[in-house]
N, C-alpha and C positions, 0 to 999 in steps of 0.2 A: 744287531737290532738297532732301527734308530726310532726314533719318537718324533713323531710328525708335531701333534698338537694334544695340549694339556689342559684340561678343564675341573674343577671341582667344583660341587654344588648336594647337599643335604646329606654331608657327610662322605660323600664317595667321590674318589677323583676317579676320570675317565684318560686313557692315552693311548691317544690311536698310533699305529706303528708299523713300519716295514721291516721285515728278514727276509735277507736276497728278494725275493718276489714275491713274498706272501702279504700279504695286508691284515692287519690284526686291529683287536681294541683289549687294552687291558683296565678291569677296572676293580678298585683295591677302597679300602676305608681310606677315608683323607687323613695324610700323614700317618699310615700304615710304616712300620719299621720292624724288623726281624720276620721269622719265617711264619707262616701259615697255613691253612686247608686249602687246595687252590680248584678250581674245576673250569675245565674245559670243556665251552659249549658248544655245542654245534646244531647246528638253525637248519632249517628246513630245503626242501629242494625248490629251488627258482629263488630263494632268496636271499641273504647275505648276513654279514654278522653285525649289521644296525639295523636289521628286521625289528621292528616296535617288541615282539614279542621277545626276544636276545636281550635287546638292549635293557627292557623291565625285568626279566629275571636278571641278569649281570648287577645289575644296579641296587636290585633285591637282596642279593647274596653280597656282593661286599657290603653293604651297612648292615650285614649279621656278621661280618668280619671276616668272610672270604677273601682270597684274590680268584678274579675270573677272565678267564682269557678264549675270546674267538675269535677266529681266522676264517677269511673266504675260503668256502670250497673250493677246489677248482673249476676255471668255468665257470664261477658265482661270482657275485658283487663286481669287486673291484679288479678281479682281473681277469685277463685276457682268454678271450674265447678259439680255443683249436677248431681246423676243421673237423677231426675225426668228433670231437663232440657236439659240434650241428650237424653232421652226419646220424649221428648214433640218435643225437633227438630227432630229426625230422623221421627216420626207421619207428621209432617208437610211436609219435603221431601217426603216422603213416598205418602202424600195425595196429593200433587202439580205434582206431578209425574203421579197421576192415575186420573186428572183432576179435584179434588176436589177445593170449592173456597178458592181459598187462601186468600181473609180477612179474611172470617171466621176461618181459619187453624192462623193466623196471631195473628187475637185477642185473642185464648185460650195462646197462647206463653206471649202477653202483659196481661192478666190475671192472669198468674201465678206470671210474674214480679212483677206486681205492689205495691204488698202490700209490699214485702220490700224495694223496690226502694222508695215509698214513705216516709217509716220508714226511710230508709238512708240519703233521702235527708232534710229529717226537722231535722236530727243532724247533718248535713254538715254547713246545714243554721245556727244553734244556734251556731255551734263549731266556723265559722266564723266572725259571727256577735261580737264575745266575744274581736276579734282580734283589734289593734286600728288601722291598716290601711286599714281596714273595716268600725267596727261600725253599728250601726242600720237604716242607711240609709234605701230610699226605695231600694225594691226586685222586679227584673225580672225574666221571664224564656222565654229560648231559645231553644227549642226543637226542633230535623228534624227527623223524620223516628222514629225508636225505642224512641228518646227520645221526640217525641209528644206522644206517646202510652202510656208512662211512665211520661208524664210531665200532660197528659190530669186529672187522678186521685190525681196527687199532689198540682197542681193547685185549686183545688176542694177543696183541704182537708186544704191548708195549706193560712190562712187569713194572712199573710204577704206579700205574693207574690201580684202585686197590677199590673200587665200589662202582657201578656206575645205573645209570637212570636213561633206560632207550623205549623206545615208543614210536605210536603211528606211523607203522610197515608195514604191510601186510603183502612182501614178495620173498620169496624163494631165493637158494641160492648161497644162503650163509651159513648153512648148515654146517659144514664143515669148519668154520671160524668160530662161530657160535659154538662148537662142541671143545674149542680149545681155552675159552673164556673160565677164570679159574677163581674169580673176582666176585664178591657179593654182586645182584643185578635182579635190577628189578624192571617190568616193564607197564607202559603205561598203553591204552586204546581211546578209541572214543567209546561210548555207548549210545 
């Protein structure tokens, strides 16, 4: 893990940071030291982990004395775009276009995600937890839209995370993950 850039301001320091290729932001109470509660967010689809709405929760929760830590989806923010996923997007405009269901068009997109989003996020979680104004606290997750799609199989996969908070999905397809999820969960909609 290295640390790009370090800022504090009303209590919470913010540091943005790469592992191998991932792009993260960790943000912790200012002069945070020993272990803590920590949650891992994950921001919506199209957009990144300093999406206004990421960056006010993250910010919210360490000055309740969290550590929080998000990482670009793949594909998202800061890094690099494969063909096979402007393929898979343009398929899904394409088919949203000519009426087809767009969960179903939706969860082939969070299908392709997943297996490395999950790979990403259980080295985000070990690179963190290594930190001391982290530490091996318990583990949340916070996921709205794309990162419920992508939090639904890492939650599943990853026995650390011990609560989590997903919302605004409304696709198919995770059913199977979802039924292996063993963890308090709540979920949130619009109305």
């Amino acid at each position: 893990m290295r640390f790009t850039s370090q800022t504090s301001s009303d209590g919470v320091t913010e540091q943005f940071f790469t592992l191998d290729e991932i792009p993260g932001v960790l943000w912790t109470p200012e002069d945070a030291c020993g272990s803590r509660p920590l949650i891992l967010l994950g921001h919506g689809g199209g957009l990144h982990k300093t999406a206004p709405g990421a960056v006010s929760r993250g910010r919210r929760f360490a000055a309740e004395g969290f550590a929080v830590v998000a990482i670009d989806a793949p594909n998202h923010g800061d890094r690099p775009k494969d063909e096979e996923f402007g393929r898979i997007t343009a398929g899904m405009r394409a088919g949203m276009a000519a009426g087809e269901n767009p969960g179903a068009l939706v969860a082939g997109m969070h299908s392709y995600l997943a297996g490395q989003a999950v790979a990403d996020w259980q080295a985000a979680l070990t690179a963190v937890q290594r930190l001391d104004q982290v530490g091996v606290g318990p583990v949340g997750y916070c996921g709205m839209s794309i990162g419920c799609g992508l939090g639904i199989p890492l939650i599943a996969a990853e026995p650390r995370i011990r609560a989590a908070v997903l919302g605004l999905l409304g696709v198919h397809g995770l059913a199977e993950d979802a039924a292996r999820i063993t963890v308090p969960a709540t979920t949130t909609h619009r109305t």
